[in-house]
C-alpha positions in Angstrom: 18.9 -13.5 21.5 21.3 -16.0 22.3 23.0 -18.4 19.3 24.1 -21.8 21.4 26.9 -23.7 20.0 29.5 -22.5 17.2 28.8 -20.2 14.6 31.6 -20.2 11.5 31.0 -17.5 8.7 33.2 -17.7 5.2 33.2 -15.1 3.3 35.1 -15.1 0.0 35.0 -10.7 -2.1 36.0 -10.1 -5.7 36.1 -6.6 -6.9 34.7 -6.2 -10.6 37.3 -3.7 -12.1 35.5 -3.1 -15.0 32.0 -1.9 -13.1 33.8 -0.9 -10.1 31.5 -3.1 -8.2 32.6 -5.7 -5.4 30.5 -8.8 -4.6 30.8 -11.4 -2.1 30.0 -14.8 -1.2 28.9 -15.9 2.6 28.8 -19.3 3.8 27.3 -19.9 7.4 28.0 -23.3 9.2 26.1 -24.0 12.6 27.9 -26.6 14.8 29.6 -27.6 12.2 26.7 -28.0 9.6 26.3 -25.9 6.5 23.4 -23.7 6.8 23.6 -22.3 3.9 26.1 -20.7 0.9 25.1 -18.1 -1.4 27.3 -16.7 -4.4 27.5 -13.4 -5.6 26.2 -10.7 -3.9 26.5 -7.1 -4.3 28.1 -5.7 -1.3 32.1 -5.3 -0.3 33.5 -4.4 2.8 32.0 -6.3 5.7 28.4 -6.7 3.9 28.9 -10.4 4.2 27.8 -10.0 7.8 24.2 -8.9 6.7 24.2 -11.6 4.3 25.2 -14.1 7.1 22.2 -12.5 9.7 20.0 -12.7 6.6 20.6 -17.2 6.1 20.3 -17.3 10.0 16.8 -15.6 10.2 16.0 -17.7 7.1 16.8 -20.3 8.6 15.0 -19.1 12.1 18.1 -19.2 14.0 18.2 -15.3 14.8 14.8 -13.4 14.9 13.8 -10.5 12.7 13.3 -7.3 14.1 13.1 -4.1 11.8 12.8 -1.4 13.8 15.5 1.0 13.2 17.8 2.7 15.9 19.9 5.7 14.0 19.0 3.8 10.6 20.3 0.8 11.7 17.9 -2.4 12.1 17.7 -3.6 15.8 18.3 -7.3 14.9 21.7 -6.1 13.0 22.8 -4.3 15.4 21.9 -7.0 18.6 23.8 -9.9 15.8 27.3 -7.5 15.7 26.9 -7.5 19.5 26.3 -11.1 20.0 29.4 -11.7 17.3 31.6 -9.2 19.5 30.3 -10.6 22.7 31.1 -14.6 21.5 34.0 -14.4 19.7 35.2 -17.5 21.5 32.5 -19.8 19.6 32.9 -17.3 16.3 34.9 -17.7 13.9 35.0 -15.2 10.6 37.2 -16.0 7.6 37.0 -13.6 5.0 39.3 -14.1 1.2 39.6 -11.5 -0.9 39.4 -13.6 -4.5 40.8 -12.3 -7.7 38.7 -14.0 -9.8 34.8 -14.0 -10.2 34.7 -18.0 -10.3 36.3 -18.0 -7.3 33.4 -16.9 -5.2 31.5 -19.9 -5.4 34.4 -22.4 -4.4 34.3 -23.6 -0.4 
C-alpha cells in the first residue's frame, strides 16, 4: 500500500489516576486536511497509532487486512512499516495532557 502526499498524526494521552487508566485522543490530517479527530479512547502508550490506521481505513485511505502474523494484523503491521519507511512525509506529535478536557482541544 502506498499513502501519496503527507500524512500528520496528533495525538494528545491523559492518565486517569484514580482508575489507573490512560486514554488518548488521535487526530489524522491528509495533505493538510483533517480526516478525522476522535476523543477519548482507551489505550496509552503508542495505541494512538491503531486509532490513526483505524480513521484511514474508515476513511478508505489504507485497506483492511486481518489476517494475523504472530497476533499482529497484517495491515498494522504493513502501516508501522510505511510510517518507518516515509518518515520524510510523516509527521507524529504526541502531548501527554494533564487534564481529561484537554484531550479534545487541537
Amino acid at each position: 500500500m502506498e499513502l501519496k502526499g503527507r500524512l500528520r498524526i496528533v495525538a494528545r494521552r491523559w492518565f486517569n489516576k484514580r482508575t489507573g487508566n490512560t486514554y488518548h485522543s488521535c487526530e489524522v490530517e491528509h495533505d493538510g486536511e483533517l480526516v478525522e479527530r476522535v476523543t477519548e479512547v482507551q489505550g496509552g502508550e503508542k495505541m494512538f497509532l491503531q486509532t490513526a490506521l483505524v480513521i484511514l481505513q474508515k476513511h478508505d485511505l489504507w485497506p483492511v487486512d486481518e489476517e494475523r502474523v504472530g497476533g499482529m494484523r497484517k495491515d498494522a503491521i504493513a502501516f508501522l512499516r510505511w510510517l518507518q519507511e516515509n518518515h520524510e512525509r510523516v509527521e507524529v506529535l504526541c502531548f501527554d495532557v494533564t487534564k481529561k478536557r484537554e484531550l479534545c482541544h487541537g
